[in-house]
C-alpha positions in Angstrom: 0.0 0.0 0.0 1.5 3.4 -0.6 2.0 5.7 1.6 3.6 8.9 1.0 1.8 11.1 -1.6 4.3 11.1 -4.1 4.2 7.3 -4.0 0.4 7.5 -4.3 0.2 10.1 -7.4 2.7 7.6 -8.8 0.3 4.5 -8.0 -2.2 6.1 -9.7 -1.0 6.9 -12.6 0.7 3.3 -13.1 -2.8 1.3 -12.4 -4.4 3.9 -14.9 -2.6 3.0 -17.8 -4.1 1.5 -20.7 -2.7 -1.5 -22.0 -3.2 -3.5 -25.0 -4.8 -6.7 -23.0 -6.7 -4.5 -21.1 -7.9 -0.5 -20.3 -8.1 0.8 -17.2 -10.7 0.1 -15.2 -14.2 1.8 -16.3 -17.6 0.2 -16.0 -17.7 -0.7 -19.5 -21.0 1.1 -20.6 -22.9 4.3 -20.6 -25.9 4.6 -17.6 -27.6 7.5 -19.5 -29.9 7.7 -16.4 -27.3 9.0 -14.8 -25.1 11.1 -16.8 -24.6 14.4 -14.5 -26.0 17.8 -15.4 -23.0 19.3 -17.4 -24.6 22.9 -16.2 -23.8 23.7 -12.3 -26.1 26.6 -10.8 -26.8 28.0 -7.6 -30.5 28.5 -6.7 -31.5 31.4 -5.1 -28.0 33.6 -6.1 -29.2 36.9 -7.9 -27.9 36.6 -11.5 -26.1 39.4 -14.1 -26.8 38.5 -17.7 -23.7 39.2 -19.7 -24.4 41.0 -23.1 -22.8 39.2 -25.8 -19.7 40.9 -27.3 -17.1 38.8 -28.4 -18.4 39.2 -32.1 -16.9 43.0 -31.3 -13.5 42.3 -30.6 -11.3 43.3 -33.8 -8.3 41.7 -32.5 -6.6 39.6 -35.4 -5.6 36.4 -34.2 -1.5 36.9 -34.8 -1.7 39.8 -33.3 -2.0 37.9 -29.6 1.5 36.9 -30.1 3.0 40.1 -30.3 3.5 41.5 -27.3 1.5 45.4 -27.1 0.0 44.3 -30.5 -3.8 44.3 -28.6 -4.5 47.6 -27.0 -6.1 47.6 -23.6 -10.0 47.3 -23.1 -11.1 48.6 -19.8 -12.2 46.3 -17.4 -16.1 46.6 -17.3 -19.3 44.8 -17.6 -19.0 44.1 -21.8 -15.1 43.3 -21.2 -16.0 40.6 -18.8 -18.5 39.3 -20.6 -16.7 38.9 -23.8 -13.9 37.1 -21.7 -16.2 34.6 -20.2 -17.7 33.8 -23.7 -14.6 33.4 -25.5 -12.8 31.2 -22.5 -15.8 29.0 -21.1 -18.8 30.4 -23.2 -20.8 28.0 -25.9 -19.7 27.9 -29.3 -22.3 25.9 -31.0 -25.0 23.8 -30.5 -24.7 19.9 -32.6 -28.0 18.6 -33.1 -29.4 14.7 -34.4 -32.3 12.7 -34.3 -33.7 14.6 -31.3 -30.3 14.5 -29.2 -28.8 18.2 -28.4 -26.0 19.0 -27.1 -23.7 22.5 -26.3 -20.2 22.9 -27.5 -17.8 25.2 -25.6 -15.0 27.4 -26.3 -12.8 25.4 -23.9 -12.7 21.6 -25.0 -13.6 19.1 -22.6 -12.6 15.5 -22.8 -15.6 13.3 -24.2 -17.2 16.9 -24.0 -18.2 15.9 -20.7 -16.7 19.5 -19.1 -16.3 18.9 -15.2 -14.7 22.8 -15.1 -16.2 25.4 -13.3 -15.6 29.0 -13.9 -15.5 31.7 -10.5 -14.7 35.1 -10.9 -13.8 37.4 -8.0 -12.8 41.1 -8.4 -13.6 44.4 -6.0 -16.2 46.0 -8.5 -16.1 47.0 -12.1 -18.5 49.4 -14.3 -21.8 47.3 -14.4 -20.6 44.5 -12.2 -20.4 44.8 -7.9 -17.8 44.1 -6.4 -18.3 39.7 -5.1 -17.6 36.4 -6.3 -19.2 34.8 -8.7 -19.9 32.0 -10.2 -20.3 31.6 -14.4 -23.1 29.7 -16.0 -22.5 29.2 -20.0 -25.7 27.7 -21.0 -26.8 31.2 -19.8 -24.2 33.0 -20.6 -24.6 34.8 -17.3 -22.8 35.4 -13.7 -24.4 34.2 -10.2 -23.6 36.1 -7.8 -22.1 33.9 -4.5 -21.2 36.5 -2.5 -21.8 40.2 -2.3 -19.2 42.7 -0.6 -20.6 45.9 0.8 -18.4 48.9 0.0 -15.8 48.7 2.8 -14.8 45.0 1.8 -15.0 46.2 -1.6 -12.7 48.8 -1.0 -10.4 46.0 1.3 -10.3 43.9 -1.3 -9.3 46.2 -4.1 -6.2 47.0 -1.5 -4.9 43.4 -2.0 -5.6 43.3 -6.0 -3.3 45.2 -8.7 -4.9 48.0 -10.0 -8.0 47.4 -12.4 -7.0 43.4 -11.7 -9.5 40.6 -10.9 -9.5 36.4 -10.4 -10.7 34.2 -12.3 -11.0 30.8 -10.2 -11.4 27.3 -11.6 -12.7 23.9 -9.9 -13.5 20.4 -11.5 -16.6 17.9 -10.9 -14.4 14.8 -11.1 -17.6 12.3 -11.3 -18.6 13.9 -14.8 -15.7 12.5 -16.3 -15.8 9.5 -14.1 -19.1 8.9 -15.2 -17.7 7.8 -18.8 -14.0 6.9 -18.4 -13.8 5.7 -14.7 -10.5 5.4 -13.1 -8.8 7.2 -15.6 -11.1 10.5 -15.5 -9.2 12.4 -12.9 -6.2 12.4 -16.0 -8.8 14.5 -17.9 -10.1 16.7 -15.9 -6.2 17.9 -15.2 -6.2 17.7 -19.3 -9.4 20.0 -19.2 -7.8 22.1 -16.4 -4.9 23.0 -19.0 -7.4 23.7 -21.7 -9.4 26.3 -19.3 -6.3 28.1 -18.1 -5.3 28.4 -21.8 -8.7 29.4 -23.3 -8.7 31.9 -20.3 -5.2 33.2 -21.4 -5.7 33.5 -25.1 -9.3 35.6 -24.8 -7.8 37.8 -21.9 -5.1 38.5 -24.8 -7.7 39.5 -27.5 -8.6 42.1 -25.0 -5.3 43.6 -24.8 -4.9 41.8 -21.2 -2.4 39.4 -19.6 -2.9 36.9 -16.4 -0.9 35.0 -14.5 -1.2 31.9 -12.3 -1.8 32.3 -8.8 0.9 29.9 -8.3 1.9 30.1 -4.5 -1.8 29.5 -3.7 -3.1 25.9 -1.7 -6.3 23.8 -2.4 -7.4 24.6 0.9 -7.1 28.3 0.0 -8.6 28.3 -3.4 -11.6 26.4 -1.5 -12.4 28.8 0.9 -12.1 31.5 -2.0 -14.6 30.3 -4.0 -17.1 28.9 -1.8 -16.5 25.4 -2.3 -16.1 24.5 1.6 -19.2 25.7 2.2 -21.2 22.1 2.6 -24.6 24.2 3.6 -24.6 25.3 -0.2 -24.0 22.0 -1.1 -26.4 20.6 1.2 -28.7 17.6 0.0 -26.2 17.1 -3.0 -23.3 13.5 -3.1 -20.0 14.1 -2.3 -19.5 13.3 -6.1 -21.2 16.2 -7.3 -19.0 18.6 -5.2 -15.9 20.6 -7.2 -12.5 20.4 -6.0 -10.6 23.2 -6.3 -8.3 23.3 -9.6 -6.4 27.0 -9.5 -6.7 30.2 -10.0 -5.4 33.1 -12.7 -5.3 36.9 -11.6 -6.1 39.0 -15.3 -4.4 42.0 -15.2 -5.5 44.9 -17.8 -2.3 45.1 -19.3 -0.1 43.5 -22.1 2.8 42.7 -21.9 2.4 41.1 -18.5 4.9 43.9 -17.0 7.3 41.8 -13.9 5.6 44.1 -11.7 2.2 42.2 -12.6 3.9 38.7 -11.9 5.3 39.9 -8.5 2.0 41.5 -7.8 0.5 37.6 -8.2 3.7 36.7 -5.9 1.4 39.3 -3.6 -1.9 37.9 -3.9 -1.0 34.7 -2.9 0.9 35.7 0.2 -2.6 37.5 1.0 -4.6 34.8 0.7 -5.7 34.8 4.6 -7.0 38.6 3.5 -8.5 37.7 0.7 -10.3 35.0 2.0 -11.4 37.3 5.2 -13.0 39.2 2.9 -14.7 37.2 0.5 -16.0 35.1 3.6 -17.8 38.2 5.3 -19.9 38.8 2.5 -23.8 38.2 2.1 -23.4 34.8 0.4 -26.5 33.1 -1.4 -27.3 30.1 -3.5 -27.3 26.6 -3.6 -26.3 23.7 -5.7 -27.9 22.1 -7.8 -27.6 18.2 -7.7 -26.0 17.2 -11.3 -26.8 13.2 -10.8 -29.5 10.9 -9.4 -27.0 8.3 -8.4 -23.6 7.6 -8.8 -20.3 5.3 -9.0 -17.8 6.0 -6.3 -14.4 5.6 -7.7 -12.2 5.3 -4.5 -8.8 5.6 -6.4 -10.0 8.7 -7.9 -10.1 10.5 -4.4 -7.3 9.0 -3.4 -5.6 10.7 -6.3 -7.5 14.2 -5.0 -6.2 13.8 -1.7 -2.2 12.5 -2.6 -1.9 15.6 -4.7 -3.7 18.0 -3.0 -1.9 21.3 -2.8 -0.8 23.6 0.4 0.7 27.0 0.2 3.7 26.8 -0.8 6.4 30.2 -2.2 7.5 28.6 -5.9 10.9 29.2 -6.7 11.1 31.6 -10.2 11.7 29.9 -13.2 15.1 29.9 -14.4 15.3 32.1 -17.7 15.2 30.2 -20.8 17.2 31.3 -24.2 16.0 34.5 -26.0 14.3 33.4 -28.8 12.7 35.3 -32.3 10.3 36.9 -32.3 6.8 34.8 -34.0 6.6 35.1 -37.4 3.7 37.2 -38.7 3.3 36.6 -42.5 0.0 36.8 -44.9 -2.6 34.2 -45.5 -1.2 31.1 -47.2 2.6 32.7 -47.1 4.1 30.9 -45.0 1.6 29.1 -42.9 0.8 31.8 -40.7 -2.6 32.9 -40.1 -2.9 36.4 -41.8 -4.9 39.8 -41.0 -8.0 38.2 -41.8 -8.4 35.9 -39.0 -10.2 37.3 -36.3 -8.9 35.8 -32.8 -12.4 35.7 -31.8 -13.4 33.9 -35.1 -10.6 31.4 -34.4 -11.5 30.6 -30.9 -15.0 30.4 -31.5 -15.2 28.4 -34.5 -12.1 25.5 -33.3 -13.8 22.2 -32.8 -12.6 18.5 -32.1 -12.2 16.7 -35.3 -14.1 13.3 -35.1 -12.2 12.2 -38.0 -9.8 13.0 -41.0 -9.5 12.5 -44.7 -6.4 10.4 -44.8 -5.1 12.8 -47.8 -4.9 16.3 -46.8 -1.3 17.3 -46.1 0.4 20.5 -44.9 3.7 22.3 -45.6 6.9 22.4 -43.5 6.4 25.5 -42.7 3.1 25.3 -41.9 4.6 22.3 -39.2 7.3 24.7 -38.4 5.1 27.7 -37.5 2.7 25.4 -35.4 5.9 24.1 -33.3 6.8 27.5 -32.6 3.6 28.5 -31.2 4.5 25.8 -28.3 7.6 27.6 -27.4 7.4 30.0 -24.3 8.2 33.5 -24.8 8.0 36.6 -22.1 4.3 38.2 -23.1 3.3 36.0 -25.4 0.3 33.7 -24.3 -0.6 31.4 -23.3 3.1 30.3 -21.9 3.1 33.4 -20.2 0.5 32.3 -17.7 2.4 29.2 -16.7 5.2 30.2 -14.4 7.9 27.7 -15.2 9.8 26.7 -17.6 8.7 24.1 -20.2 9.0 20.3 -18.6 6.3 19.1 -21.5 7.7 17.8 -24.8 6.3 16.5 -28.1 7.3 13.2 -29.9 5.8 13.9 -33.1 4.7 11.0 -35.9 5.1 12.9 -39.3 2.8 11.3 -41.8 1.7 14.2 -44.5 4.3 17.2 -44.2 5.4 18.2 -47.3 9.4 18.8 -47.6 9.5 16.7 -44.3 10.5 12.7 -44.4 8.2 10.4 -42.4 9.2 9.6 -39.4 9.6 10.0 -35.8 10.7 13.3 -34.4 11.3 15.0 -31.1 10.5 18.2 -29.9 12.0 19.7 -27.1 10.3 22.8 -25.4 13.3 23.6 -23.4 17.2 23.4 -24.1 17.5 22.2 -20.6 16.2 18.8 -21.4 18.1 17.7 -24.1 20.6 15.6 -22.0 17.6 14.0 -20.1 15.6 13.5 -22.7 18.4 12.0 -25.3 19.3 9.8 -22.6 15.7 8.1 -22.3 14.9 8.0 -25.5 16.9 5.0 -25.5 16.8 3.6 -28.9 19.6 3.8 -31.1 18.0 7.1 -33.0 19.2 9.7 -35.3 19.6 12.8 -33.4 19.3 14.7 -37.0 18.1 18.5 -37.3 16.3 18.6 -40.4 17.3 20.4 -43.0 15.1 24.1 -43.2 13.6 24.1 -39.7 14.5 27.1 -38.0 17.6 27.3 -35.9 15.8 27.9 -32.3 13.2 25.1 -33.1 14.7 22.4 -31.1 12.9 19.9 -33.8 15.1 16.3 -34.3 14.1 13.4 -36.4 14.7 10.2 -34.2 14.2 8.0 -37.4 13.0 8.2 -40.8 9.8 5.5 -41.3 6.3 5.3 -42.1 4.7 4.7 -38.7 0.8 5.2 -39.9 0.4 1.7 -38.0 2.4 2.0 -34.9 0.7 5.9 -33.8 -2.4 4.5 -35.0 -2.4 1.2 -32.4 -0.6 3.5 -29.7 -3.6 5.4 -29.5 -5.8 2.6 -28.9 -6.2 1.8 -32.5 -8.0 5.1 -33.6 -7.7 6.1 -37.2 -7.9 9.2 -36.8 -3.7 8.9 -35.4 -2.8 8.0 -38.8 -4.9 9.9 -41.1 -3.5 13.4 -40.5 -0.5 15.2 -41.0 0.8 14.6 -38.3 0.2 13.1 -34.6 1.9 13.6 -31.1 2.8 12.4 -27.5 3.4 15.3 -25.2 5.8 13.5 -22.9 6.6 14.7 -19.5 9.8 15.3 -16.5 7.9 12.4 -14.7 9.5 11.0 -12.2 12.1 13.4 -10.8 9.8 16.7 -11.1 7.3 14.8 -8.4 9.8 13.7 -6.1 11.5 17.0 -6.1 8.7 19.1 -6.3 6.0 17.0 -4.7 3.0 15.5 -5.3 0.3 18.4 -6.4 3.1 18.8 -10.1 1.4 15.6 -10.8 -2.0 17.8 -11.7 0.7 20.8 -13.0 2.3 18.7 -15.5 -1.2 17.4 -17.3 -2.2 21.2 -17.0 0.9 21.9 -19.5 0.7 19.5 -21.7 -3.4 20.8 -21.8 -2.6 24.0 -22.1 0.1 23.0 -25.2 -3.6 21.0 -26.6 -4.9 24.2 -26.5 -2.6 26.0 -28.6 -2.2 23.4 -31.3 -6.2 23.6 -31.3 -6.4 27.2 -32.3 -3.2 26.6 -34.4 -4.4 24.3 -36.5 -8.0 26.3 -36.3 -6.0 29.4 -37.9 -3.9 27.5 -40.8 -4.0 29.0 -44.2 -1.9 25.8 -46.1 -2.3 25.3 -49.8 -2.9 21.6 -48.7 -6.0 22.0 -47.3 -7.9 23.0 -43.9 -6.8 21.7 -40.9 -8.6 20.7 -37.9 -7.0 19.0 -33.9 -8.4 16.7 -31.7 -6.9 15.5 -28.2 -6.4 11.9 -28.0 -6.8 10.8 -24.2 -7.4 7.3 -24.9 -3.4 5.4 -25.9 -1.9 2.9 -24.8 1.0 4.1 -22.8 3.8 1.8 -22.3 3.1 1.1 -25.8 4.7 4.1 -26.6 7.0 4.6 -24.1 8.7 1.2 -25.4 8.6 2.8 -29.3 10.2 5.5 -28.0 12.6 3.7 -26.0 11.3 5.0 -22.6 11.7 3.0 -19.4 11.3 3.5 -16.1 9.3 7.0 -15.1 11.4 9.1 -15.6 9.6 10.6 -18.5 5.7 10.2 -19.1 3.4 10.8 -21.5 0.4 12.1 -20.8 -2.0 13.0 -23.4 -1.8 12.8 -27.3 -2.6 14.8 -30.1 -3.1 14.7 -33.9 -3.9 17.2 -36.8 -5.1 16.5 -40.0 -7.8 17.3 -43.0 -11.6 17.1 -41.2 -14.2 15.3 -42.4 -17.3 16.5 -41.5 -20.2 14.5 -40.2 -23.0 15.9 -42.6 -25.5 14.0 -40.3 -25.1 17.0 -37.8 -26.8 20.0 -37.1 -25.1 22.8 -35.8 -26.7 25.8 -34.2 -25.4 29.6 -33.0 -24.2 29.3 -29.4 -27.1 31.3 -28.1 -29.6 31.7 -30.0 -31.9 30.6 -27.3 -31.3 34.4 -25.9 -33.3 37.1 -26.5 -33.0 40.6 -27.4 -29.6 42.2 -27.7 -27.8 39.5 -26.1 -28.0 38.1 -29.7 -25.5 38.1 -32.0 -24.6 36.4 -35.2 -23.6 32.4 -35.6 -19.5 33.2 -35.9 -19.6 30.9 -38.4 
């Protein structure tokens, strides 16, 4: 039995492996009488209907990786609201034979979405100071607790200037529900996707944010409202949220070091925050999302080993200047051009379900993708992530054009290169190849059509092998939890969400003479599978979620519907698509 909570996180993570004679342990079948409520709402707290804005923004997409590119919106009731509907908010509605159901800006594994949205912040034109909680069927704010002016005024003490929280929790059973043992994995994945989304529309206002790093579980909690069992009251344990973290969004881009020491500040303040927030007029209560449920003991277990205290994080070393993004015109150079609005990009990205087993892309295309992954001061969403990169890519190249088949590496940091060379243990190439930018730390491993092999490794689904290109984001495992302890076992599947998330709008945004491009996260692989392809043993490196782009192919037996048009009046706006 394990005891420590290092040796727990890394219990869990073992027993949750798929493996080829068998996937980790699930019931096996769908009890749709069951399935939880994927809306959460609090009865009884007095709600603010956001206006719907995002349509307004006139951001272009590449201009959210250039630093000062965006200029500042003021923080105020249509600002909010257009950050909630391009981070959490609907994008579309599918619809078949009588079945309907919401897609969101943020992806969700199985689209099940066990995240939670909170924002906290001492007042803003058109919305009172409080916490709230965010509802995106609604597209609307409940409001948990109310400050009067003097805690307003407290609370805007402790907060940069014009700055505000956005706080995130999980419902772990939702994903349980569906994928059993192995669900806590993706609500970490979805964790990573939210922080991101967060990230990239705070940046299409001209805004950066910052994760409340130093903060504890325990603190996060009690700042959202989520220890309060008598507004959880007559609910399962399963439908409570645990707290996942929290990002402070300050109006201002580049994120200035003043900002990220302010968030240093925030954190040690917690116990002031929390004062706070706890004396105000609270109200509501939450709705039950399930009539009955499966308790999946390993699952808490896994809560509870990695649960985070307060702790002061170390800065991140500085990693190597690098270029500057390239900018380029539609169809150039494989950048997205003027045209593409960052609003139309986030709000139009979807999952692919499937891909044409034809469409192709150009090395630069690849190249220009890759580069979005690297962090660079300002630019989102690595910004928001305060360390440096411990998340690589083993990429499968099947359809790049100027590029060999093959196996390749990419490492996110130059730190790693020993490490990682070391366990990648097969007798591989090492070779740069020839064109791809000097600072893109791209190596082909071997040269080989491996179609079959990513297409098994990720439990047989064609959709590895049919696009240009598939991924494994693997991980500093084994040494980052010992030496860091147990709660970078949530961190690290946060990164490698958040590096989903930007290959999602990437690909969203491609102009490529090849085609149109779509993404889809792959949670379901086999995983020693591929650690033994790639020559991995041991833990010292993980993988811990997969990835693939290629040409879509629509399912033409769908329906898809504008995000809200079930709102009336001028909350409407036009279907982005």
């Amino acid at each position: 039995m394990s005891t420590t909570p290092v040796e727990r996180a890394l219990s869990y993570h073992t027993r949750t492996k798929h493996r080829l004679d068998r996937y980790a342990r699930a019931l096996g079948y769908l009890d749709w009488s069951t399935q939880p409520d994927p809306f959460r709402t609090f009865e009884g707290a007095p709600r603010l209907l956001l206006p719907l804005r995002a349509s307004g923004l006139t951001a272009a997409y590449r201009d959210l990786y250039r630093p000062g590119a965006v200029p500042t919106a003021a923080v105020d009731l249509e600002s909010i609201a257009a950050l909630f509907e391009l981070s959490l908010g609907l994008s579309a509605w599918k619809e078949t034979r009588g079945s309907r159901w919401a897609l969101r800006c943020n992806p969700s594994s199985g689209n099940l979405h066990p995240t939670e949205g909170y924002l906290l912040l001492a007042g803003a034109p058109g919305v009172p100071a409080g916490l709230y909680h965010y509802v995106s069927r609604d597209h609307a704010l409940e409001r948990r607790a109310t400050l009067d002016p003097a805690a307003a005024r407290a609370l805007a003490g402790l907060f940069p200037a014009g700055s505000f929280v956005v706080g995130l929790s999980s419902v772990h059973w939702r994903e349980a529900w569906k994928y059993g043992e192995r669900a806590f994995r993706y609500c970490q994945h979805d964790a990573g996707h939210a922080l991101a989304a967060i990230r990239y529309a705070a940046a299409a206002l001209g805004w950066s944010a910052v994760l409340l790093d130093d903060l504890g579980d325990a603190e996060l909690s009690a700042l959202l409202g989520l220890d309060r069992d008598a507004d959880f009251a007559g609910i399962a344990a399963a439908d409570r949220e645990h707290p996942d973290a929290a990002l402070l969004l300050v109006p201002a881009a580049p994120l200035a070091p003043t900002a990220l020491a302010a968030a240093r500040a925030v954190g040690a303040s917690a116990a002031e925050v929390i004062r706070v927030v706890a004396g105000g007029a609270w109200a509501g209560r939450a709705n039950a999302l399930s009539p009955s449920h499966v308790d999946w003991d390993v699952i808490e277990d896994a809560a509870l080993a990695t649960w985070k205290p307060h702790t002061e994080e170390p800065a991140a070393a500085p990693e190597a200047a690098l270029p500057p993004l390239a900018g380029g015109v539609d169809g150039a150079d494989g950048t997205p051009g003027a045209g593409a609005l960052a609003s139309e990009v986030i709000r139009t990205r979807r999952s692919a379900t499937a891909f044409d087993g034809h469409t192709s892309i150009g090395a630069e295309t690849f190249y220009a993708m890759l580069d979005r992954l690297l962090p660079r001061p300002g630019v989102p969403p690595w910004d928001a992530l305060p360390w440096a990169p411990l998340v690589h890519a083993v990429v499968f190249v099947h359809r790049v054009r100027g590029l060999a088949q093959g196996l390749y590496v990419l490492e996110r940091s130059e730190a790693a290169h020993e490490r990682l060379r070391a366990a990648l243990a097969h007798p591989f190439d090492w070779e740069r190849p020839e064109g791809c930018p000097d600072h893109l730390r791209l190596y082909r491993l071997s040269e080989a059509d491996l179609r079959g092999p990513a297409q098994i490794v990720s439990c047989h689904q064609e959709i590895a092998a049919d696009g240009a290109f598939s991924l494994g984001m693997v991980a500093d495992f084994g040494a980052t939890l010992r030496e860091r302890g147990a709660p970078w076992y949530r961190r690290l599947f946060w990164e490698a969400g958040v590096l989903g998330h930007a290959l999602y709008l990437e690909a969203e945004a491609a102009r490529d003479s090849g085609g149109r491009v779509r993404a889809t996260g792959i949670g379901c692989y086999f995983d020693d599978v591929f650690h033994e392809l790639c020559g991995i043993t041991g833990d010292a490196f993980q993988s811990l979620y997969h990835f693939t782009v290629g040409g879509p192919v629509e399912d033409v037996r769908l329906m898809t519907r504008a995000p809200y048009e079930h709102l009336e009046g001028e909350r409407r706006e036009p279907d982005p698509r």
